[in-house]
C-alpha positions as CSV (number, residue, x, y, z in Angstrom):
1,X,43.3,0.2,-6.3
2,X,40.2,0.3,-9.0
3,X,39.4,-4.0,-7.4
4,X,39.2,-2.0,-4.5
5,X,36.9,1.0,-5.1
6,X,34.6,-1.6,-7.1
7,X,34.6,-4.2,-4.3
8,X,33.7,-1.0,-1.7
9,X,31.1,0.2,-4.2
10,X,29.6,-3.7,-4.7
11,X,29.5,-3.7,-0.7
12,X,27.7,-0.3,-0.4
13,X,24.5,-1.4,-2.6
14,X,24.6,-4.0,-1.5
15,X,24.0,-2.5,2.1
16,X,21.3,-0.2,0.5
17,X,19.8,-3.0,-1.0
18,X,19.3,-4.4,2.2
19,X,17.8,-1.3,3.9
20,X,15.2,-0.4,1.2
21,X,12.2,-1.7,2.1
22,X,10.1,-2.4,-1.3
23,X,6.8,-1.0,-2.2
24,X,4.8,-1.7,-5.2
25,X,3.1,1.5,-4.9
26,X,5.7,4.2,-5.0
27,X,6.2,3.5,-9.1
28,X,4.3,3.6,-12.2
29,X,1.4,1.0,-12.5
30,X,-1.1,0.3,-15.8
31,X,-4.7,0.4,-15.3
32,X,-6.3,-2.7,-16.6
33,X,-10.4,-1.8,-17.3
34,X,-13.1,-4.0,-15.8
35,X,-16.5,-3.4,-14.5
36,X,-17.1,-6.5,-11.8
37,X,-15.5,-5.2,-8.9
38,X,-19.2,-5.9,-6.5
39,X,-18.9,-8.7,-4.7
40,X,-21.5,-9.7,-1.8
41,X,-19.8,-12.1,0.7
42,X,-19.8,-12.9,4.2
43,X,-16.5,-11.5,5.9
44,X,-15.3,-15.4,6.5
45,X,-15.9,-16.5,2.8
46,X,-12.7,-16.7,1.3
47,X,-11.4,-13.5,-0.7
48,X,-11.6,-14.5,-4.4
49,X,-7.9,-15.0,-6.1
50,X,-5.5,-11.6,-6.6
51,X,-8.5,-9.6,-4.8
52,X,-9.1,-7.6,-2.1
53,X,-12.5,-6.9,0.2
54,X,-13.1,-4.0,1.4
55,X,-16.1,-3.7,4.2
56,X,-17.2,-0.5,5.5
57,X,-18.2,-1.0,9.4
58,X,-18.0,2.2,10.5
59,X,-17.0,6.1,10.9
60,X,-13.7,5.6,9.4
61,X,-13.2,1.9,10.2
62,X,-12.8,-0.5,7.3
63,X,-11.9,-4.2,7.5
64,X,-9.3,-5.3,4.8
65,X,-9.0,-8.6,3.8
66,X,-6.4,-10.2,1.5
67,X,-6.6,-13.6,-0.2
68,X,-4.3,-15.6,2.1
69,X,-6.8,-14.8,4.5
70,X,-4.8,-11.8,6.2
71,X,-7.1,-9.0,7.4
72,X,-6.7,-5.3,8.9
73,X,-9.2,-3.0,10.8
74,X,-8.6,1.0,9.9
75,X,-9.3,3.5,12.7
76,X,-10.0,0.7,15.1
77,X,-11.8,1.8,18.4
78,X,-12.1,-1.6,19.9
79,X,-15.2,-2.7,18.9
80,X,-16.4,-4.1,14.8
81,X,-19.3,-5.9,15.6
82,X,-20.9,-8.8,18.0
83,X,-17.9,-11.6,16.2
84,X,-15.4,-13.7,17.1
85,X,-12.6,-12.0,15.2
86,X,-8.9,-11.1,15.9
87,X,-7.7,-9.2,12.9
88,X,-4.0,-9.9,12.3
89,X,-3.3,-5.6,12.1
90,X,-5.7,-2.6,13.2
91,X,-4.5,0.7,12.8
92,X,-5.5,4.0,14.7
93,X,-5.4,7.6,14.6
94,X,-5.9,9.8,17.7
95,X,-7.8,13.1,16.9
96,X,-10.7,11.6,18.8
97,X,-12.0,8.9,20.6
98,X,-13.8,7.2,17.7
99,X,-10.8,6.7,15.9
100,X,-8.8,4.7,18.8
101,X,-8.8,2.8,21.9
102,X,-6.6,3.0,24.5
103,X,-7.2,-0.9,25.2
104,X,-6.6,-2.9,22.2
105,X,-7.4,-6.5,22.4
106,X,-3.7,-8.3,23.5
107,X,-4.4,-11.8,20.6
108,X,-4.2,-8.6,17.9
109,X,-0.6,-9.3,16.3
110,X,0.2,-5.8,15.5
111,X,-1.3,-2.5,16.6
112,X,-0.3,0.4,14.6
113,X,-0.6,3.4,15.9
114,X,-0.7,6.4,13.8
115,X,1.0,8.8,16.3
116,X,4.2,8.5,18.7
117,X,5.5,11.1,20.5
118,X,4.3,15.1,20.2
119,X,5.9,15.9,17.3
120,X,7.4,12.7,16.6
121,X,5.0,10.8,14.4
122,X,5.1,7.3,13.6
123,X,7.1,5.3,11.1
124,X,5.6,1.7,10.2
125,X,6.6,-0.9,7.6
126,X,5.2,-4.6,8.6
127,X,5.3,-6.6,5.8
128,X,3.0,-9.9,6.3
129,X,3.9,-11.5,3.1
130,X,1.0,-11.4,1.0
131,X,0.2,-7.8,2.6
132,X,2.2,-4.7,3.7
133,X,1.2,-2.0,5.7
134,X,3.1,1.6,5.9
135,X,2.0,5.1,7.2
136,X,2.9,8.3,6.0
137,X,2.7,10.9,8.7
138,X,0.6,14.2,9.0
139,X,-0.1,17.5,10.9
140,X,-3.5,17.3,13.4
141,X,-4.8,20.6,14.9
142,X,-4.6,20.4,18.4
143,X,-6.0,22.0,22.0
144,X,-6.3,25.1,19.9
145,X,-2.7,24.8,17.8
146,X,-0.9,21.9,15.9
147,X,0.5,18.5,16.5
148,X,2.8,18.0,14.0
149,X,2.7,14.2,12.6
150,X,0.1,13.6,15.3
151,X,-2.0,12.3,12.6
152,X,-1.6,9.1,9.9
153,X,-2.5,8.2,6.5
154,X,-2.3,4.4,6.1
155,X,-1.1,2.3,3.3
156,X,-2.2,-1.3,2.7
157,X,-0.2,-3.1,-0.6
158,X,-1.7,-6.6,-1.1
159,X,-3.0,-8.0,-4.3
160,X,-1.3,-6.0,-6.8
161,X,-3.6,-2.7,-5.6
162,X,-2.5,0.6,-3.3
163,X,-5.1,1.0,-0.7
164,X,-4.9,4.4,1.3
165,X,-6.9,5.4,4.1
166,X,-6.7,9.2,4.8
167,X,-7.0,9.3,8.5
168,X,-8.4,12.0,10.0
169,X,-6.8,14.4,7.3
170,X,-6.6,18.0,8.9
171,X,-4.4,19.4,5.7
172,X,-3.4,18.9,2.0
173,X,-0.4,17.0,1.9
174,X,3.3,18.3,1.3
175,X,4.4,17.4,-2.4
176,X,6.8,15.0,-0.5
177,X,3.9,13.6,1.5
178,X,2.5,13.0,-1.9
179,X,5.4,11.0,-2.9
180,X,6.1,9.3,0.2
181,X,2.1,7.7,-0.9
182,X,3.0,6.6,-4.1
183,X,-0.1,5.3,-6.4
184,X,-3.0,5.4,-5.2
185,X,-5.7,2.5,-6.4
186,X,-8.2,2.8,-3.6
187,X,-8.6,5.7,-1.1
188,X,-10.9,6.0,1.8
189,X,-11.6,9.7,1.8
190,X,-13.1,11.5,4.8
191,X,-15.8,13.9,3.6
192,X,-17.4,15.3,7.0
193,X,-16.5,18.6,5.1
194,X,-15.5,20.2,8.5
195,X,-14.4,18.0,11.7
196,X,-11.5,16.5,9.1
197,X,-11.3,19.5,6.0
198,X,-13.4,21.2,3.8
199,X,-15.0,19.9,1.3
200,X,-12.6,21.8,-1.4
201,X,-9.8,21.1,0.3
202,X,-10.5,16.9,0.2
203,X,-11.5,17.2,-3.4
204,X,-7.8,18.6,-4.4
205,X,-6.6,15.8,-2.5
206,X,-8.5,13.6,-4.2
207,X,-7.9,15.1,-7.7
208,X,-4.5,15.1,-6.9
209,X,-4.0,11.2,-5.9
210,X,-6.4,10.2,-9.0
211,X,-7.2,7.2,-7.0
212,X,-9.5,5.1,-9.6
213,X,-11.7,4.1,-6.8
214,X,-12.6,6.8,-3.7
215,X,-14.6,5.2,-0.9
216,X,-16.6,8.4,1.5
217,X,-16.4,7.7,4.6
218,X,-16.4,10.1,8.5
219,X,-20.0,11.1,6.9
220,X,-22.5,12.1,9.1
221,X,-25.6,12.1,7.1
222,X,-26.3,11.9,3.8
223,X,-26.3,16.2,3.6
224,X,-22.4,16.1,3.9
225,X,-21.9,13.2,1.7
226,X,-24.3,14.4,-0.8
227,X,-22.5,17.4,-0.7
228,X,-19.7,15.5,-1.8
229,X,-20.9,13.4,-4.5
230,X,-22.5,16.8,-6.2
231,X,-19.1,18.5,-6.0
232,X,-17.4,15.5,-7.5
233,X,-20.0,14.4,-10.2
234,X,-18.2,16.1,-13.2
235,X,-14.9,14.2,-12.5
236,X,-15.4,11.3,-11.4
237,X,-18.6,8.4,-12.0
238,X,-20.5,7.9,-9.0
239,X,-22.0,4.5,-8.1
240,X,-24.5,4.0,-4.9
241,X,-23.4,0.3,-4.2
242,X,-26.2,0.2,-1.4
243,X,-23.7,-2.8,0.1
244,X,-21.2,-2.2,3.1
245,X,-18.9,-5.0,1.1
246,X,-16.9,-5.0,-2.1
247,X,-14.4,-7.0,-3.8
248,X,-11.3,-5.6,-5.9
249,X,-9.0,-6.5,-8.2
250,X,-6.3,-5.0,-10.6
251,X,-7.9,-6.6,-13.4
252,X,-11.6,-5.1,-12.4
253,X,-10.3,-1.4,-11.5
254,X,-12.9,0.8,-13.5
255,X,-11.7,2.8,-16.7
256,X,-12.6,6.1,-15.0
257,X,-12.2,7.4,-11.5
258,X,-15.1,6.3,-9.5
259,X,-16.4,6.8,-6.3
260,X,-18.1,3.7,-4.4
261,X,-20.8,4.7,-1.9
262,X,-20.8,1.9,0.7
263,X,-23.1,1.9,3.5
264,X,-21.3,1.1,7.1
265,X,-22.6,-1.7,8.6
266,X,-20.9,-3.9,11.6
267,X,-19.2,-7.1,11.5
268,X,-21.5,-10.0,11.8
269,X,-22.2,-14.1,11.5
C-alpha cells in the first residue's frame, strides 16, 4: 500500500512537472551594477553576447532582439520602416488602430495577439529557445464601459533579463496580475498621462514593479513626457540617451532605477 501511494505521488509531479511551463522571471533575481548598457548598432549587427537591443520605432512599438538573432516587434501595426524584415514574433494590443493591424504579414512565425474573445483574454507562452514570450491579461475601457482582459502586458525572457511592455494599460494591476509578471528588469511604460492612465496612476505602477530600467514610450510631445520625467526625478535617475537604440545586459543593469529616454525612430538600412 505505502509503494503504491509513493508510486501515485512520483507519477503526479511528475505530470505537474510537465505542465509548468518555466519562467526565469517569476523568482528572486540579484542585480549585478554596471554602467555600459548604450550601444549604437545597426538593427542587423549582431547583438553582443548575453544581451539584449532594444530599439524604439514608434508609439508603443519596440523591436527586441536576442543574441541568437531572434527578434520581436511590440504593438505591431504592420509597418517598422522601409526594410526587408520578417520579425520571428510581433505582438498587438487592440485599444486603437495604432497598436494593431488586422493584416499581419503571413512569413511572421507567430502573431500574438493581446486579446481573444470579449471577455476572454488571451493566454500566450511560445518559448523560442533562447527567447520566451508570455502575456498577462488586462481590463481596456470600451464604447463607453469595459472589456475585461481586452488588453495585454507582454513579457519577453531572453538573456538572463524580464522585459515587460505595458500595453495600452487602462488600470493598476490586481496584486495577482503583479505576480502573474514576476521581476521586472526592463519596462516599456506608456506615459501619455491620459489616452492609457494618469500620470500618478503609471508612476505607482512603476514604483510598484521597481523595474531597474523604465523606457517612456505612447508620448506625444515632449509636454507629456516631461511631465513624466519631473514627476519621477526624485526616485529614479534619468538619462536622455538622444539614441532610438540600446543594448542590455544583466551584468550592465544600473545600480539605481533608471529611466532611458529613447527617441523613436523607424527601421532602416
Amino acid at each position: 500500500m505505502i509503494r503504491l501511494v509513493l508510486l501515485l505521488l512520483t507519477i503526479a509531479t511528475g505530470v505537474q512537472a510537465q505542465d509548468r511551463r518555466p519562467s526565469h522571471c517569476i523568482a528572486i533575481a540579484d542585480s549585478v551594477p554596471g554602467l555600459q548598457y548604450l550601444h549604437k548598432a545597426s538593427f542587423r549587427a549582431p547583438v553582443p553576447e548575453f544581451s539584449v537591443r532594444l530599439q524604439y520605432i514608434a508609439h508603443a512599438s519596440f523591436l527586441i532582439q536576442a543574441e541568437d538573432g531572434l527578434s520581436a516587434v511590440t504593438d505591431f501595426t504592420g509597418f517598422i520602416g522601409n526594410v526587408d524584415f520578417i520579425p520571428d514574433v510581433v505582438t498587438m494590443n487592440h485599444a486603437h488602430s495604432t497598436h494593431w493591424t488586422a493584416h499581419p504579414d503571413p512569413a511572421i512565425p507567430h502573431v500574438l495577439r493581446g486579446w481573444g474573445d470579449f471577455g476572454e483574454g488571451a493566454d500566450h507562452h511560445v518559448d523560442l529557445g533562447g527567447m520566451v514570450i508570455r502575456n498577462v491579461p488586462t481590463d481596456i475601457r470600451s464604447y463607453g464601459g469595459v472589456e475585461p482582459k481586452g488588453n495585454s502586458i507582454f513579457v519577453f525572457e531572453t538573456a538572463g533579463l524580464c522585459i515587460g511592455h505595458l500595453g495600452h494599460l487602462h488600470h493598476e494591476p490586481s496584486d495577482a496580475q503583479y505576480a502573474a509578471l514576476g521581476r521586472m528588469d526592463v519596462v516599456m511604460a506608456p506615459v501619455d498621462g491620459g489616452y492609457t492612465m494618469p500620470l500618478e496612476n503609471m508612476m505607482n505602477v512603476l514604483r510598484r514593479l521597481k523595474a531597474r530600467i523604465v523606457i517612456p514610450m505612447h508620448w506625444f510631445a515632449d509636454g507629456s513626457l516631461g511631465r513624466f520625467l519631473a514627476g519621477m526625478e526624485d526616485e529614479f535617475r534619468i538619462v536622455e540617451t538622444g539614441e532610438s537604440t540600446m543594448t542590455v545586459s544583466l551584468r550592465t543593469l544600473p545600480d539605481d532605477p533608471t529611466i532611458m529616454v529613447l527617441r523613436p525612430s523607424y527601421l532602416r538600412e
